[in-house]
PDBQT receptor file of N, H, CA, C and O in Angstrom, charges set to zero:
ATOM      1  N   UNK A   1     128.704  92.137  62.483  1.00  0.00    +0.000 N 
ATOM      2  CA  UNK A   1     127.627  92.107  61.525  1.00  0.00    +0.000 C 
ATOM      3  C   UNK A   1     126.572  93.105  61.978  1.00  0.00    +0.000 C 
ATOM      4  O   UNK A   1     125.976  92.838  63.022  1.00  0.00    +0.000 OA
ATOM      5  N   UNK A   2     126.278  94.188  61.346  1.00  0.00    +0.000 N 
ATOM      6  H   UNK A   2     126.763  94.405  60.498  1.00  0.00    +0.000 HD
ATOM      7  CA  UNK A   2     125.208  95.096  61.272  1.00  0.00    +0.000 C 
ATOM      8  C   UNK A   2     124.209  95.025  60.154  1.00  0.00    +0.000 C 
ATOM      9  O   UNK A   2     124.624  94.803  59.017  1.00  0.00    +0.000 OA
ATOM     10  N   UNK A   3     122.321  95.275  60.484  1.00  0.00    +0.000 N 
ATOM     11  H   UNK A   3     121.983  95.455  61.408  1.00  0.00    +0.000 HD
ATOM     12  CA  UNK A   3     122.273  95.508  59.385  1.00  0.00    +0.000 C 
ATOM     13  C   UNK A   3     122.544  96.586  58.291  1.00  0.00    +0.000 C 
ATOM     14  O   UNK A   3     121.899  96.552  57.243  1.00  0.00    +0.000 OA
ATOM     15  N   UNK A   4     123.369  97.422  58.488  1.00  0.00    +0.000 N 
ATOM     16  H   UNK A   4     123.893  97.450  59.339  1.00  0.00    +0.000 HD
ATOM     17  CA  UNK A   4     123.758  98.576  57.718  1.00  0.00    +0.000 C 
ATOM     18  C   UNK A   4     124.969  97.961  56.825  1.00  0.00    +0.000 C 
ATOM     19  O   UNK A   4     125.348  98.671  55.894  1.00  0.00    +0.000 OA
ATOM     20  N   UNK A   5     125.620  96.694  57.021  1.00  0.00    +0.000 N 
ATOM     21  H   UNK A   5     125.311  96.118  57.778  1.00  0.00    +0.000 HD
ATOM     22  CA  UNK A   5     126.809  96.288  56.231  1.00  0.00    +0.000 C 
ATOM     23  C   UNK A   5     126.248  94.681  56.398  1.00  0.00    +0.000 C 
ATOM     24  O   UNK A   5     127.041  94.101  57.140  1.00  0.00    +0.000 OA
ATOM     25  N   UNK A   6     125.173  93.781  55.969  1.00  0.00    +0.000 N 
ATOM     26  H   UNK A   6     124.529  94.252  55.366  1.00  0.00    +0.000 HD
ATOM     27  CA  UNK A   6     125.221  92.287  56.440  1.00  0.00    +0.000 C 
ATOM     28  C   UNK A   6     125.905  91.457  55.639  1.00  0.00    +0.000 C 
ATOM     29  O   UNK A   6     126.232  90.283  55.814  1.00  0.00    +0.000 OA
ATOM     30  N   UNK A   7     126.168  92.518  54.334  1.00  0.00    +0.000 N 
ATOM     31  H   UNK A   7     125.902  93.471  54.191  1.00  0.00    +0.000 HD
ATOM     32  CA  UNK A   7     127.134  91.333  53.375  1.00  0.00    +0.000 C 
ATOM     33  C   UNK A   7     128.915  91.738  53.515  1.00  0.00    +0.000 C 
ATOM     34  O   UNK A   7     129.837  91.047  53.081  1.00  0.00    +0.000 OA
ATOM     35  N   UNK A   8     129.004  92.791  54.104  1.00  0.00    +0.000 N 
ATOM     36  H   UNK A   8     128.256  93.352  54.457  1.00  0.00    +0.000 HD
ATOM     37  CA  UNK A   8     130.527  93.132  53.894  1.00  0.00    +0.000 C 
ATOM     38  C   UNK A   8     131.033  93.485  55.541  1.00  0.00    +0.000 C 
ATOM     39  O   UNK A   8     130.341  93.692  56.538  1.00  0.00    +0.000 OA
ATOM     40  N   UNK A   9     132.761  93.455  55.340  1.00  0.00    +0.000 N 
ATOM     41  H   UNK A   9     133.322  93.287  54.530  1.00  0.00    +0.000 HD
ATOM     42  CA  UNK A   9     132.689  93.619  56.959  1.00  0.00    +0.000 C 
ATOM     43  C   UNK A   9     134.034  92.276  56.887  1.00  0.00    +0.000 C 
ATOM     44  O   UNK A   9     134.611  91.591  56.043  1.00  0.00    +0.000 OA
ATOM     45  N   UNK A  10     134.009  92.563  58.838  1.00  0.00    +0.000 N 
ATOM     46  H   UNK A  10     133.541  93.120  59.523  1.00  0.00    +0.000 HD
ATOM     47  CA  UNK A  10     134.932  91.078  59.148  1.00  0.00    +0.000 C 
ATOM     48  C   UNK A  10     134.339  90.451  58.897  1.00  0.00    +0.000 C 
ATOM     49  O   UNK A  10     133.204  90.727  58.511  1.00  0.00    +0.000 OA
ATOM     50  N   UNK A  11     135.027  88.721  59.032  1.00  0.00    +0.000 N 
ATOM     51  H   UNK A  11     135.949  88.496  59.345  1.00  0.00    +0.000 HD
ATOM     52  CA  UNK A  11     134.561  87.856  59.011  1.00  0.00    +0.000 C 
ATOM     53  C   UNK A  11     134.325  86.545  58.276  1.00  0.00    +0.000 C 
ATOM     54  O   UNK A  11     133.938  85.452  58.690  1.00  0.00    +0.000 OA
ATOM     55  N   UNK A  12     134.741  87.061  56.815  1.00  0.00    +0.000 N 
ATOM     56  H   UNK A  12     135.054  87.949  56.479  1.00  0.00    +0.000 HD
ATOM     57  CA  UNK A  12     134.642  86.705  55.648  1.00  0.00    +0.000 C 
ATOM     58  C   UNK A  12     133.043  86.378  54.800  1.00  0.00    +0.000 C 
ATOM     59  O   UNK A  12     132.766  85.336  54.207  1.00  0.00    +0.000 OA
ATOM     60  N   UNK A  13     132.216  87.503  54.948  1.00  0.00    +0.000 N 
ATOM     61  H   UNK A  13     132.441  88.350  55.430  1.00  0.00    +0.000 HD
ATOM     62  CA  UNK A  13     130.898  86.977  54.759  1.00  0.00    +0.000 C 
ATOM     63  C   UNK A  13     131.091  85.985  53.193  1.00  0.00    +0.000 C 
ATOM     64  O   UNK A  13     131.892  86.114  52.268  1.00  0.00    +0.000 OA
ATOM     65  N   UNK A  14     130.148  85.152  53.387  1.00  0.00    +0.000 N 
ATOM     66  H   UNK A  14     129.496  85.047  54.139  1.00  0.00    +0.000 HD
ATOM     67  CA  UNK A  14     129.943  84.468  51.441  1.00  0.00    +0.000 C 
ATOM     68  C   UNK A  14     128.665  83.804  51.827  1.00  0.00    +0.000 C 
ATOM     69  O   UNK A  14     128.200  83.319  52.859  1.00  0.00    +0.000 OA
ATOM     70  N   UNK A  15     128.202  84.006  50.347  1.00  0.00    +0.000 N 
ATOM     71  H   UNK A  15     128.579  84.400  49.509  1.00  0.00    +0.000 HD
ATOM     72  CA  UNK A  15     126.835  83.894  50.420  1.00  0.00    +0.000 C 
ATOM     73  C   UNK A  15     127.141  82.318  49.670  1.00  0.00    +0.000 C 
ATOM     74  O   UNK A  15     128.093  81.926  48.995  1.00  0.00    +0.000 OA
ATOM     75  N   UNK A  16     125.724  81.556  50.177  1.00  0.00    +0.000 N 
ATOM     76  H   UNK A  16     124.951  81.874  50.725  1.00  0.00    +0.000 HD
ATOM     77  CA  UNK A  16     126.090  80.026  50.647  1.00  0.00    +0.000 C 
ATOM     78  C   UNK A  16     125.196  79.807  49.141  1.00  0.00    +0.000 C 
ATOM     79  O   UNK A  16     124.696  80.792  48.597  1.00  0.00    +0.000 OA
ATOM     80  N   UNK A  17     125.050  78.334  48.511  1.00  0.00    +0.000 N 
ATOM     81  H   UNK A  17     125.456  77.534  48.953  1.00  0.00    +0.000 HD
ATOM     82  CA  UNK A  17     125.058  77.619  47.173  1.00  0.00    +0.000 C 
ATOM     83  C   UNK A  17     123.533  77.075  47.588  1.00  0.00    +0.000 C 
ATOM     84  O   UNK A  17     122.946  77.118  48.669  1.00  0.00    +0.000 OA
ATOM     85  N   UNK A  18     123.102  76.504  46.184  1.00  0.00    +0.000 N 
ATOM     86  H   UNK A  18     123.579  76.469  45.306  1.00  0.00    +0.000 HD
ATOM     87  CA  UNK A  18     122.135  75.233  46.675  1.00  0.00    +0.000 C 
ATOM     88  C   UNK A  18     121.063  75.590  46.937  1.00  0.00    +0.000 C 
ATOM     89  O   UNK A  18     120.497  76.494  46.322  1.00  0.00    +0.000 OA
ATOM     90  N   UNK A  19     120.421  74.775  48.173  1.00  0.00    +0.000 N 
ATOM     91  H   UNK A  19     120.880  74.041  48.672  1.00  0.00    +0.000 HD
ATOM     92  CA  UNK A  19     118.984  74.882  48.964  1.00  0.00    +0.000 C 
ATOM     93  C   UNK A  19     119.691  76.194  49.929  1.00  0.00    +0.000 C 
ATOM     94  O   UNK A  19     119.068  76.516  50.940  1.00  0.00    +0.000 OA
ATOM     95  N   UNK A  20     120.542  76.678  49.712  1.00  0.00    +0.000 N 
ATOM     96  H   UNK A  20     121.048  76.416  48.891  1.00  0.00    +0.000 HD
ATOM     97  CA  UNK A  20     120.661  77.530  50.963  1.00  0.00    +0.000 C 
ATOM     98  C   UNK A  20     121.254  78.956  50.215  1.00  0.00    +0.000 C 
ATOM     99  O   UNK A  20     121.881  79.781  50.880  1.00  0.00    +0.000 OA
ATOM    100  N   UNK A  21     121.053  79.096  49.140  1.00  0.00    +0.000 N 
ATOM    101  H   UNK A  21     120.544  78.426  48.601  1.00  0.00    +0.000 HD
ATOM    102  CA  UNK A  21     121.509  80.453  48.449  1.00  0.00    +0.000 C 
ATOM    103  C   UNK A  21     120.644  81.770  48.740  1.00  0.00    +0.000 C 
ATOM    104  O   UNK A  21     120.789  82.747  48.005  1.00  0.00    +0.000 OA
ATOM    105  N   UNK A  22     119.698  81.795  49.870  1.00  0.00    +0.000 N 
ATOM    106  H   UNK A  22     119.581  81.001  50.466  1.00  0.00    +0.000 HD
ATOM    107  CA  UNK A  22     119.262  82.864  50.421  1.00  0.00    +0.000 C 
ATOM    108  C   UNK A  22     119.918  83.380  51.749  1.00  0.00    +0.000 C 
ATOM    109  O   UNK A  22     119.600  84.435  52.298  1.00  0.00    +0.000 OA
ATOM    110  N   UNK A  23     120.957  82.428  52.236  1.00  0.00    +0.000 N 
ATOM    111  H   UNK A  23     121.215  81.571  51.790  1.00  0.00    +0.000 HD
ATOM    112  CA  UNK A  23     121.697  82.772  53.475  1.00  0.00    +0.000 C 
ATOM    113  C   UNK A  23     123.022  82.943  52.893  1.00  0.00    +0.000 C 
ATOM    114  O   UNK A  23     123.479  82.753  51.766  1.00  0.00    +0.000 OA
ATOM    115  N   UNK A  24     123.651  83.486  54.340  1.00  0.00    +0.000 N 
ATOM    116  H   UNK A  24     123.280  83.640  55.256  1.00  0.00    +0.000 HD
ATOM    117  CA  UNK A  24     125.139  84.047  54.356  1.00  0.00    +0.000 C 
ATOM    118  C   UNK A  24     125.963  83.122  55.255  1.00  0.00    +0.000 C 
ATOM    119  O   UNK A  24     125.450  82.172  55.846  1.00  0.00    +0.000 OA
ATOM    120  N   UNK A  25     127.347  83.457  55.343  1.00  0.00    +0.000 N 
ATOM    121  H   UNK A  25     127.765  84.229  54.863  1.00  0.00    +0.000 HD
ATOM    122  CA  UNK A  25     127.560  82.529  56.350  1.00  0.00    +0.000 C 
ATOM    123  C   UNK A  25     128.949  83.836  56.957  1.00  0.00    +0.000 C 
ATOM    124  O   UNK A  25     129.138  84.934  56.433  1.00  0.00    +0.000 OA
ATOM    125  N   UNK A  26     129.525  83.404  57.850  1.00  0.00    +0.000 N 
ATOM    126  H   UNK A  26     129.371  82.512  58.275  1.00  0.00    +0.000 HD
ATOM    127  CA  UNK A  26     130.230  84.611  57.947  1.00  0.00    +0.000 C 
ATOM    128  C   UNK A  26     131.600  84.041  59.712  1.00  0.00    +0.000 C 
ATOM    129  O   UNK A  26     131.254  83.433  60.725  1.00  0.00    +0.000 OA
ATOM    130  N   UNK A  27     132.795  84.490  59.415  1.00  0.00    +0.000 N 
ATOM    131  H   UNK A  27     133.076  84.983  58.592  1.00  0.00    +0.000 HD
ATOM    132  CA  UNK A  27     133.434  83.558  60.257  1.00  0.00    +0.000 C 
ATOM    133  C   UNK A  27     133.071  84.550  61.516  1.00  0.00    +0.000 C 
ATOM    134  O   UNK A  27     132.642  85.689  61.330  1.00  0.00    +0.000 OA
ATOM    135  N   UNK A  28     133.328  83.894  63.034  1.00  0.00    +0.000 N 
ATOM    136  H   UNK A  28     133.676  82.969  63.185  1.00  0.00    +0.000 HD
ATOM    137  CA  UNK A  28     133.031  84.703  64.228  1.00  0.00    +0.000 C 
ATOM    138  C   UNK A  28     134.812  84.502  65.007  1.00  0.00    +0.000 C 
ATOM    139  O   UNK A  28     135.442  85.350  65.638  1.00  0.00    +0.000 OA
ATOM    140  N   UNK A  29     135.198  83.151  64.671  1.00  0.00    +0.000 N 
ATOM    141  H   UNK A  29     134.686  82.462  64.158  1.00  0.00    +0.000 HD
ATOM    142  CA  UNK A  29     136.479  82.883  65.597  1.00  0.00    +0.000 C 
ATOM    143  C   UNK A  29     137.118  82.342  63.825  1.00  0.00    +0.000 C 
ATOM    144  O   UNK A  29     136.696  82.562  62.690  1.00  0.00    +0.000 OA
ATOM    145  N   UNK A  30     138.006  81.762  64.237  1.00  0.00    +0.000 N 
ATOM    146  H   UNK A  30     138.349  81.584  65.159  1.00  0.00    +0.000 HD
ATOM    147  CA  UNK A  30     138.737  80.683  63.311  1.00  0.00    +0.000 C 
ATOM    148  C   UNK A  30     137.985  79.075  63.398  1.00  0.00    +0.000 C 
ATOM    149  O   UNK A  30     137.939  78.265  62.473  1.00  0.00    +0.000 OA
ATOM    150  N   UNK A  31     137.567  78.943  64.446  1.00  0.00    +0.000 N 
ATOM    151  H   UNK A  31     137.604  79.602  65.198  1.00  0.00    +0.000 HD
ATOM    152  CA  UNK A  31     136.786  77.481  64.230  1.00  0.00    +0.000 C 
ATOM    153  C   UNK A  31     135.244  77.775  64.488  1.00  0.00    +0.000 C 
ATOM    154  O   UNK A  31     134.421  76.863  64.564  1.00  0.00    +0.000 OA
ATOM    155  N   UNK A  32     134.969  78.905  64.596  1.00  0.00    +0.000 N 
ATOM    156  H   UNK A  32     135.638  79.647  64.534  1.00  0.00    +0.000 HD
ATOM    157  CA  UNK A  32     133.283  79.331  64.527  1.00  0.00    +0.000 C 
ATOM    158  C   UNK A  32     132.673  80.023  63.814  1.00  0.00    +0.000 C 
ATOM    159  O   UNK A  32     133.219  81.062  63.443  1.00  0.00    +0.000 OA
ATOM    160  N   UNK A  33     131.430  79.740  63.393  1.00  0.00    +0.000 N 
ATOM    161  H   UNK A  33     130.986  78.896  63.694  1.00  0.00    +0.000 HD
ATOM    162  CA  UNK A  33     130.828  80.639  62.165  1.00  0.00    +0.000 C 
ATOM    163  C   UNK A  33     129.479  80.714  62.547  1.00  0.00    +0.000 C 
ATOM    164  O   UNK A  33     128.934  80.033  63.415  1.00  0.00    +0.000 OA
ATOM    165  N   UNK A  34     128.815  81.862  61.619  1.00  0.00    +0.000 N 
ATOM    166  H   UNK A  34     129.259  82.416  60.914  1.00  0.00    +0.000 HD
ATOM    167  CA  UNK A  34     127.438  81.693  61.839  1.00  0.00    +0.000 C 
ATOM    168  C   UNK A  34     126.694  81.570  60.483  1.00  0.00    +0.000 C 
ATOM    169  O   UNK A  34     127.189  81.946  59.421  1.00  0.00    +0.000 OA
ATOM    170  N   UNK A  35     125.831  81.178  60.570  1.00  0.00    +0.000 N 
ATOM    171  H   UNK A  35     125.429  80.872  61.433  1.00  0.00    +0.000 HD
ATOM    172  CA  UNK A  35     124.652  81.199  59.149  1.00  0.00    +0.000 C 
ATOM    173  C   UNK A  35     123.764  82.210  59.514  1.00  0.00    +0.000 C 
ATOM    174  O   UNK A  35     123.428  82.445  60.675  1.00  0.00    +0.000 OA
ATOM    175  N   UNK A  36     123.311  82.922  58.334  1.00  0.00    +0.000 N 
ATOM    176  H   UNK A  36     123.584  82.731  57.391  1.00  0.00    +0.000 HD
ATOM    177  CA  UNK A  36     122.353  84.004  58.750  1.00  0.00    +0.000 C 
ATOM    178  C   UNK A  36     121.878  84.558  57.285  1.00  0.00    +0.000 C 
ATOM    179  O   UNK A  36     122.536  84.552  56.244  1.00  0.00    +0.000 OA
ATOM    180  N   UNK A  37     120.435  85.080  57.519  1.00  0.00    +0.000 N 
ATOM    181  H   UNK A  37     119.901  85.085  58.364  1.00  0.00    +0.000 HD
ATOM    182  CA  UNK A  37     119.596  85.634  56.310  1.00  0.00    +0.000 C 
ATOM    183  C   UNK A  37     119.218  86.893  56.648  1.00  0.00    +0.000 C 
ATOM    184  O   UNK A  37     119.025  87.072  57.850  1.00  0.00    +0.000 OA
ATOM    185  N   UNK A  38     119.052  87.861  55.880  1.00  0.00    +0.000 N 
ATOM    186  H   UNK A  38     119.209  87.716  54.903  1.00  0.00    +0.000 HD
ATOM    187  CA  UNK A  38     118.389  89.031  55.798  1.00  0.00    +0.000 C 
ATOM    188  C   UNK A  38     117.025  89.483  55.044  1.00  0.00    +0.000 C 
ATOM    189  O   UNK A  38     116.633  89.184  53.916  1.00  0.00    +0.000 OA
ATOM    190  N   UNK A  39     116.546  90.144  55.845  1.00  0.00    +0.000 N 
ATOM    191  H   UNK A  39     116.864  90.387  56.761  1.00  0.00    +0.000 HD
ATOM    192  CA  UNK A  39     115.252  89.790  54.958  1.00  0.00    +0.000 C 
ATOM    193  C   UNK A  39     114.777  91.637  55.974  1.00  0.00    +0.000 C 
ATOM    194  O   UNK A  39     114.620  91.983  57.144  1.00  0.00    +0.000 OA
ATOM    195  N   UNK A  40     114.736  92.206  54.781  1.00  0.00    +0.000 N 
ATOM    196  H   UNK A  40     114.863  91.925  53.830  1.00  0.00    +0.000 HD
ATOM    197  CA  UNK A  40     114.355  93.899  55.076  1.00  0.00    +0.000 C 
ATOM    198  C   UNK A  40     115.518  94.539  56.396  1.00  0.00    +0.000 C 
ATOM    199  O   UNK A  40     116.693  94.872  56.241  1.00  0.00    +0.000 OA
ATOM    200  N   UNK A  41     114.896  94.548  57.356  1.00  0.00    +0.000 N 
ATOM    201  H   UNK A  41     113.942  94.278  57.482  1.00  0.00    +0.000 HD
ATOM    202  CA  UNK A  41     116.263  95.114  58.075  1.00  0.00    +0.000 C 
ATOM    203  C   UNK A  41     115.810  94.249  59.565  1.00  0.00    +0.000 C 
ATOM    204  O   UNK A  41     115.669  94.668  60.714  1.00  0.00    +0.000 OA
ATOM    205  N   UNK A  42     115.633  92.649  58.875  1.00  0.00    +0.000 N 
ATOM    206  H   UNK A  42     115.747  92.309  57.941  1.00  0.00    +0.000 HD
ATOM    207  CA  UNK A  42     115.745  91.584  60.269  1.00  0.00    +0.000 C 
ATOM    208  C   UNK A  42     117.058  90.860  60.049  1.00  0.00    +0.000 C 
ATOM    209  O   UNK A  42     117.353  90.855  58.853  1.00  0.00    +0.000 OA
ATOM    210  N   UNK A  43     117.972  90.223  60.855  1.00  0.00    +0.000 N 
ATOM    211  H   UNK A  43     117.732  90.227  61.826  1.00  0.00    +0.000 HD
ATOM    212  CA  UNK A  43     118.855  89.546  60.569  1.00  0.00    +0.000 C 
ATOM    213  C   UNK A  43     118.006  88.173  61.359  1.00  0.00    +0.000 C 
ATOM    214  O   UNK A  43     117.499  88.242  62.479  1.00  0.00    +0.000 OA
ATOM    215  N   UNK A  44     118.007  86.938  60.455  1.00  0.00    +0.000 N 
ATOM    216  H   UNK A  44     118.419  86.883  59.546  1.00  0.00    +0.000 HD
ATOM    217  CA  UNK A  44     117.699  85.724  60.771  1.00  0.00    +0.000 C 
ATOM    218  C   UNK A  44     119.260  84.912  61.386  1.00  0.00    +0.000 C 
ATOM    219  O   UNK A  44     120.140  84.636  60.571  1.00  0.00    +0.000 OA
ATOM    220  N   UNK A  45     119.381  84.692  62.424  1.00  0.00    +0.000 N 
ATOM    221  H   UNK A  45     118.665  84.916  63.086  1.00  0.00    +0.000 HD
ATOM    222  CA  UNK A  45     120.300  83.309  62.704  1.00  0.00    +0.000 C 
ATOM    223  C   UNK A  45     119.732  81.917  62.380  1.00  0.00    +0.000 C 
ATOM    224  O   UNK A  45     118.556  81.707  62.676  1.00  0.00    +0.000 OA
ATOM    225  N   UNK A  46     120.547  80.833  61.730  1.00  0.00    +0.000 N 
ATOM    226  H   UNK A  46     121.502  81.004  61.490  1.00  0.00    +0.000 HD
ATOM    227  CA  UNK A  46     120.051  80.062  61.721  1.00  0.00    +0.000 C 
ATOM    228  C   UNK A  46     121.313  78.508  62.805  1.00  0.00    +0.000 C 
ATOM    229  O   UNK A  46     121.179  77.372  63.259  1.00  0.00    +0.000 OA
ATOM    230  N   UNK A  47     122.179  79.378  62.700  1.00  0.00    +0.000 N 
ATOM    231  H   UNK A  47     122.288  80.301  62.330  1.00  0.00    +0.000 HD
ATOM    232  CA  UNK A  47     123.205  78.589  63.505  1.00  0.00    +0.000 C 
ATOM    233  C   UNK A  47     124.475  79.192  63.527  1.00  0.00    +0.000 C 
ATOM    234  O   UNK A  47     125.037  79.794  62.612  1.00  0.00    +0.000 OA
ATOM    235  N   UNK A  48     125.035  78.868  65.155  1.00  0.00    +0.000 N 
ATOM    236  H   UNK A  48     124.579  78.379  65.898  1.00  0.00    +0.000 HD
ATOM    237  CA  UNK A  48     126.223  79.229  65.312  1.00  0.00    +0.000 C 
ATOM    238  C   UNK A  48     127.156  78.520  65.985  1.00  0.00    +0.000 C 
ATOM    239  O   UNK A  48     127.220  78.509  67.214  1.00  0.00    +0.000 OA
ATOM    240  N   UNK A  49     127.910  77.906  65.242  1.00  0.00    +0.000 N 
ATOM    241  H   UNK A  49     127.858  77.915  64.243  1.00  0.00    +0.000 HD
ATOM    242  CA  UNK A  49     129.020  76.188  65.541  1.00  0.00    +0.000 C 
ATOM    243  C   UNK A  49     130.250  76.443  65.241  1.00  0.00    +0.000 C 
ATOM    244  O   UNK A  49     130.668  77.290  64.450  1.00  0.00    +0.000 OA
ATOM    245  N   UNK A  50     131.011  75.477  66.074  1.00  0.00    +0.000 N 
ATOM    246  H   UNK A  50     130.672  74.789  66.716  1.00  0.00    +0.000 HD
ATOM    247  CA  UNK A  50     132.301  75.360  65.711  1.00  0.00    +0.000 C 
ATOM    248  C   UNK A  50     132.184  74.715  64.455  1.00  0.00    +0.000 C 
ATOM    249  O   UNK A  50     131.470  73.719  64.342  1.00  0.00    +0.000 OA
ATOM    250  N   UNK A  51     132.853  75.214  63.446  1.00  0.00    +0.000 N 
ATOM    251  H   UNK A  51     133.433  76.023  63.537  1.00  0.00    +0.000 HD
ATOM    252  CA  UNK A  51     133.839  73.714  62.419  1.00  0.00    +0.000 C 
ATOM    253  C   UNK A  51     134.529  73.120  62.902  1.00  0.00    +0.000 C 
ATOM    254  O   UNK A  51     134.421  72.085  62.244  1.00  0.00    +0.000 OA
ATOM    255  N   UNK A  52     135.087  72.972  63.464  1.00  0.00    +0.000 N 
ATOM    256  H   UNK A  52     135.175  73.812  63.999  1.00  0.00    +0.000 HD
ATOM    257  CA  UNK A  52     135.530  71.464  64.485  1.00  0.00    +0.000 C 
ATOM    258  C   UNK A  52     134.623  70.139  65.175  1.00  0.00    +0.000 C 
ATOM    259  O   UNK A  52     134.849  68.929  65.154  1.00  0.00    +0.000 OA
ATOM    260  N   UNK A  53     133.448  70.979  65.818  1.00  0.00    +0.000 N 
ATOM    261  H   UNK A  53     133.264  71.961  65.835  1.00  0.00    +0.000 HD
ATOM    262  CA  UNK A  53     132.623  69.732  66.208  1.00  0.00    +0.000 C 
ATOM    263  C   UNK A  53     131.742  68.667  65.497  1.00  0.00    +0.000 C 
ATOM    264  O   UNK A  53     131.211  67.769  66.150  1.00  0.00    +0.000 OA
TER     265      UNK A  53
């Protein structure tokens, strides 16, 4: 994830529904992902977890 590409790329970016349709989410492993927002050329983390735990 760069900000020069934060929506496209590995990973499978998709942009998330709801109360949370200003973030992305994007895979890192097969059971890990991260959540993340962009906002000008900052990348926000907001979490990075297994789907498993």
């Amino acid at each position: 994830m760069s900000i020069e590409t934060p929506f496209n790329g590995l990973g499978k970016p998709e942009a998330l529904k709801h109360n949370l349709s200003d973030k992305w989410s994007r895979r890192l492993t097969k059971a890990d992902s991260v959540i993340y927002q962009v906002k000008g050329e900052i990348i926000y983390i907001y979490s990075i977890k297994g789907h498993y735990e």
